[in-house]
N, C-alpha and C positions, 0 to 999 in steps of 0.2 A: 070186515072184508075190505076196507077201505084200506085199511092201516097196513092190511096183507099188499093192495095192490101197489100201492105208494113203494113200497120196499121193493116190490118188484123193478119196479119201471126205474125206481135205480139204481139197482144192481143193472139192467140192462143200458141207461145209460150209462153207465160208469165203462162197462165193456164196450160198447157200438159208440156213442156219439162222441167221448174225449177218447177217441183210442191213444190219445198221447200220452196215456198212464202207464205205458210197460213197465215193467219192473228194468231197475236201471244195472241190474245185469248183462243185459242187452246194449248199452250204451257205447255209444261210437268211441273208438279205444284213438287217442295220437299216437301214431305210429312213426311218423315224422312231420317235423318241422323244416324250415328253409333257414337256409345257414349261408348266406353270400350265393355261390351258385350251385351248391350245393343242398340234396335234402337230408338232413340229420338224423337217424336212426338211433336207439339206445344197444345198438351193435358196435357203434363209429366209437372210439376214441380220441379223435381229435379228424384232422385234416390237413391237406398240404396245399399249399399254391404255390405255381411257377411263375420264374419272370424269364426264362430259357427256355432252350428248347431241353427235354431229357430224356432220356432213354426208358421205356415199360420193362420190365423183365420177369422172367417167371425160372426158378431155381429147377435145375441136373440135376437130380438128385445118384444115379447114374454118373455122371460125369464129374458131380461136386461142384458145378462151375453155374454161374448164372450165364442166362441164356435173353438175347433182345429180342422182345416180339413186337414192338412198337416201339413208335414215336409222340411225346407228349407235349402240346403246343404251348409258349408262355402266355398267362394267364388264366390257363387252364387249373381248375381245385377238382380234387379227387377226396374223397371221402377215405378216410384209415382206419381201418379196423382192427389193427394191431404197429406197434413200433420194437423194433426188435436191434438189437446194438448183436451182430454177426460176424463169423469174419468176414464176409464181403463187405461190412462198411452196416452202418445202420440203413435198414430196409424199413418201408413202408406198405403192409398189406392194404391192397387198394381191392381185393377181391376177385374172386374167379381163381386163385392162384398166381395172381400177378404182382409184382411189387413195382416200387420207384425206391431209387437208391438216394441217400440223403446226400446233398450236392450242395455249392452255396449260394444258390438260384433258387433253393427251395426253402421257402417259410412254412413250418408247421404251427397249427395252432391248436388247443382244445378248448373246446366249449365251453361257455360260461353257464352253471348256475341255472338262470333266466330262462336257457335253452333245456339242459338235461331232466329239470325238474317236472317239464310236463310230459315230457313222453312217457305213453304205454298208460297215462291218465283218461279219466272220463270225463268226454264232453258232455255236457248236460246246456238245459235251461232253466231258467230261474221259475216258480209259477210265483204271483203276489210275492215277493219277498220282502220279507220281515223279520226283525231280529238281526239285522246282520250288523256287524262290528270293524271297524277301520284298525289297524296295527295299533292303535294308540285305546283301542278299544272303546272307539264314541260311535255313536248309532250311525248309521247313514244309509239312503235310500237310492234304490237301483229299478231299475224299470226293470216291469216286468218282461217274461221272457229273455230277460238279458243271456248272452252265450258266457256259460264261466266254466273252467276246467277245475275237476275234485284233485286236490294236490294230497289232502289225508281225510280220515276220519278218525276222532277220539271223545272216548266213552266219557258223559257225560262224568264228574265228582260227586256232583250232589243226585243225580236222579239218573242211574244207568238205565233207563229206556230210553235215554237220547242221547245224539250222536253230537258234537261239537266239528263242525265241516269246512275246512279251511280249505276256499278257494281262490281262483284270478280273475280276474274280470278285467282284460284286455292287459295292461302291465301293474295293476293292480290289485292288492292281497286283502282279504276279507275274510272272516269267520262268522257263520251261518250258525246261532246258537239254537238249542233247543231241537232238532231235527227226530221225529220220532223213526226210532230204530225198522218200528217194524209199518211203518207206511210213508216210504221215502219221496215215493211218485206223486207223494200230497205238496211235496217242495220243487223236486225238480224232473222234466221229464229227457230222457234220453232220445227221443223224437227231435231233430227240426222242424220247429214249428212253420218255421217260412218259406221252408220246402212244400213241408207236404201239404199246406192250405195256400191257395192262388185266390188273397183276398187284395184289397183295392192297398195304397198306399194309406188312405183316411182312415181305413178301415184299422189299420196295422199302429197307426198312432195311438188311435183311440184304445188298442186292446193294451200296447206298451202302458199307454199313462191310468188303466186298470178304468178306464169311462166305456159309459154302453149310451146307446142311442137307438130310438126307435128304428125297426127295419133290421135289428143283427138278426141274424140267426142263433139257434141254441150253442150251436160249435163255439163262431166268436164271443157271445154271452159268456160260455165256460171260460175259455180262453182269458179273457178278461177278469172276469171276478172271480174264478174259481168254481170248487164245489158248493152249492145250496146246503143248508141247513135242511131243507125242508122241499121236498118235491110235491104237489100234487096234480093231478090227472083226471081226463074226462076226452073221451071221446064218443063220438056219435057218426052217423053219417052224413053230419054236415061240416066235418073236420074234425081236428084235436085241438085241448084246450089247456092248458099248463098255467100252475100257479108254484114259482119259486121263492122260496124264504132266504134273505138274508138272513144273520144275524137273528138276537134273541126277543121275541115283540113282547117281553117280560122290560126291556129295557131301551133296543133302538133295534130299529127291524128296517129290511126292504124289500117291497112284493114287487114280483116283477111278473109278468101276464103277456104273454104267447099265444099265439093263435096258428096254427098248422107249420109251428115252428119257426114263426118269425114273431118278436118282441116289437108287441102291439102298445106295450105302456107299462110306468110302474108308478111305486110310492112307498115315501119314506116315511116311518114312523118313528 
């Protein structure tokens, strides 16, 4: 009955108290980036800036003839969505049905690489991360919850239940080995974690550099070390009482002991 209720309480934790485990399908998609004054879309093909002033125009079709509907100030960048060589001269689709006419005040540029690569990717967070690999392919460690964008995923050579996960982490590229296929939200969760918990600054360090201290709660506990090995439970009418398993106590363990869901103390073995 024991063994029944232990299971239970965490399948329920696992649904109510980390709700940060959604499935990373849901996961906040870039949709643009900032590009000079401009925001960058995987719509844009490049971009214009002026150092005059130019004329906006939007194409007669009727008439044949371009038509001025505006005035565009120097310094002003406009996003291009297409580049087109016409006979009116090369046009610039800046949207809505509007162009700018290529003039010699106007520098186009396209986007480098660095920009294009993350759009329409998933923002994630890191939970404990481990295994992860530098371009030169040597270990290296990231705080946890760090913010990094999935650039791909590829099927494991040697064990296809895992994903091989090449991500950024602010202008740096990393590969996440070993990522089980089908329990992804064990690695990274699609939630901001900073958003949606309004914990102290101390508090935020402490869970980054993966340490717990008497007084967290179960959330920042999770948050910090992860899932338990091992749940067990008791309540009464004089509170509840939780006992969590690190790790394997056949070899090094850590118990850690709650009291109405605040971490009253542990121990390592």
């Amino acid at each position: 009955m024991k063994k029944i209720f232990t299971m239970f309480f965490i399948i329920s934790l696992t649904l109510g108290i980390f709700a940060v485990s959604e499935n990373t399908a849901n996961a906040e998609k870039i949709t643009n980036v900032n590009w000079g004054k401009i925001k960058l879309t995987s719509s844009h093909v490049g971009k214009v800036t002026l150092s005059k002033k130019v004329y906006i125009y939007r194409v007669d079709k009727n008439k044949s003839q371009l038509v001025k509907v505006s005035t565009a100030k120097p310094g002003q960048e406009y996003g291009v969505y297409s580049k087109k060589d016409t006979k009116y001269g090369v046009l610039y689709a800046i949207g809505s049905g509007k162009y700018i006419k290529h003039h010699s005040s106007i520098t186009y540029k396209t986007p480098h690489k660095s920009l294009t690569e993350v759009l329409d990717k998933d923002r994630v967070w890191l939970r404990n991360p481990i295994d992860i690999e530098n371009y030169a392919g040597n270990q290296v460690n990231l705080y946890n919850l760090s913010e990094a964008i999935i650039l791909n995923k590829t099927t494991d050579p040697l064990d296809p239940i895992f994903y091989n996960v090449k991500i950024k982490v602010g202008k740096y590229y990393y590969t996440m080995r070993y990522v089980d296929k089908y329990n992804q939200s064990a690695y990274y969760t699609a939630t901001n974690p900073f958003k949606k918990y309004k914990f102290s600054s101390s508090i935020w360090n402490l869970i980054k550099n993966e340490e717990i201290q008497v007084g967290m709660t179960e959330t920042q506990t999770l948050l910090s070390w992860g899932y338990p090995n091992e749940i067990n439970y008791y309540g009464d009418k004089y509170g509840s009482f939780d006992q969590w398993v690190y790790g394997d106590p056949l070899y090094s363990s850590s118990y850690l002991y709650f009291e109405n869901g605040k971490l009253v103390s542990w121990q390592d073995f």
